[in-house]
N, C-alpha and C positions, 0 to 999 in steps of 0.2 A: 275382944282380945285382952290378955291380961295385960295389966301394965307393968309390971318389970319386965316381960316380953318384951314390951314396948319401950320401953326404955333403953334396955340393951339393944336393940337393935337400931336405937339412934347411937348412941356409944359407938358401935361397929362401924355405922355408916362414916360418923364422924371422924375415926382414927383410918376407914380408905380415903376420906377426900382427901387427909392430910397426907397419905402416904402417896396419894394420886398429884396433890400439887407437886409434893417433894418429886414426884417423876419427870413431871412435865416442866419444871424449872431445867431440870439435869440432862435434857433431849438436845441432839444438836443434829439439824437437819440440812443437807446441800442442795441448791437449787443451782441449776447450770442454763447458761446460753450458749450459742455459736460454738455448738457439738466441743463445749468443753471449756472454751477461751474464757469466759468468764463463769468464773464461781463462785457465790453467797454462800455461806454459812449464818444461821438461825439459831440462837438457840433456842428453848421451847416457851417462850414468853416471845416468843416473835423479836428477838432483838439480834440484830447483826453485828457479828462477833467477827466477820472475816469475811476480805473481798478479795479475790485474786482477778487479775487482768495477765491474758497474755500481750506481752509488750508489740506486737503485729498489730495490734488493734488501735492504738495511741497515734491516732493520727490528726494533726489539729482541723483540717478541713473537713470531719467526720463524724467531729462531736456527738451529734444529735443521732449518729447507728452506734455510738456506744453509748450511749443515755439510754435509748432502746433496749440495748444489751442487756444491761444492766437491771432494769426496770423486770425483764422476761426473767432472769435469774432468780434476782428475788420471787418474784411471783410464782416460779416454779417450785422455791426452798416453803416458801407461805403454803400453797398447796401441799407438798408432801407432810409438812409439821402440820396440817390440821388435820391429815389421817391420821399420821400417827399417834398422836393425840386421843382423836377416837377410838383407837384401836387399844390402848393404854387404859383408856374409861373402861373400855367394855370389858375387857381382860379383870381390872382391879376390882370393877364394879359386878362381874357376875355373882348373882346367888344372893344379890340384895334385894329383889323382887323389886327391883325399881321398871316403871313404864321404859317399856321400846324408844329410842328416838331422845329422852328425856336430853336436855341440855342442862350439863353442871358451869357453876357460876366463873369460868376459863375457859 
């Protein structure tokens, strides 16, 4: 393989990951429980930016099925933002002849 071939092609690879972080910062993903009552928002670094609670649920003897609640949301919002994610790599990253499956360093 020549190598300014190869070189540019690290160049390219280099300005997708960048352009692949700058996406996956900027994603903002909702995970719900209790058909809607509560809802996380993610952004794409997995950081929660917003929780809404429907105020029916705020009950002090109950604590522990809204800790629940809550727990189920996130982890639904976590789930969806790690497709989409992939879904974003695979999209940015086609036509780079990179391995199937490969995992980038986010």
């Amino acid at each position: 393989m020549d190598f300014l071939k190869m070189m540019k092609q690290a160049k390219q690879m280099q300005e997708k990951m960048g352009t692949l972080q700058d996406t996956v910062n900027e994603l903002s993903v909702e995970g719900t429980s209790a058909a809607g009552q509560v809802t996380i928002t993610l952004n794409g670094k997995g950081e929660m930016t917003s929780l809404k609670l429907d105020p029916s649920l705020i009950n002090a003897d109950e604590v522990e099925i809204l800790e629940d609640l809550i727990l189920a949301a996130h982890n639904d919002a976590k789930a969806k933002g790690e497709v989409l994610v992939q879904e974003k790599t695979k999209e940015l990253m086609s036509g780079m002849g990179l391995p199937a499956g490969m995992k980038l360093p986010f």
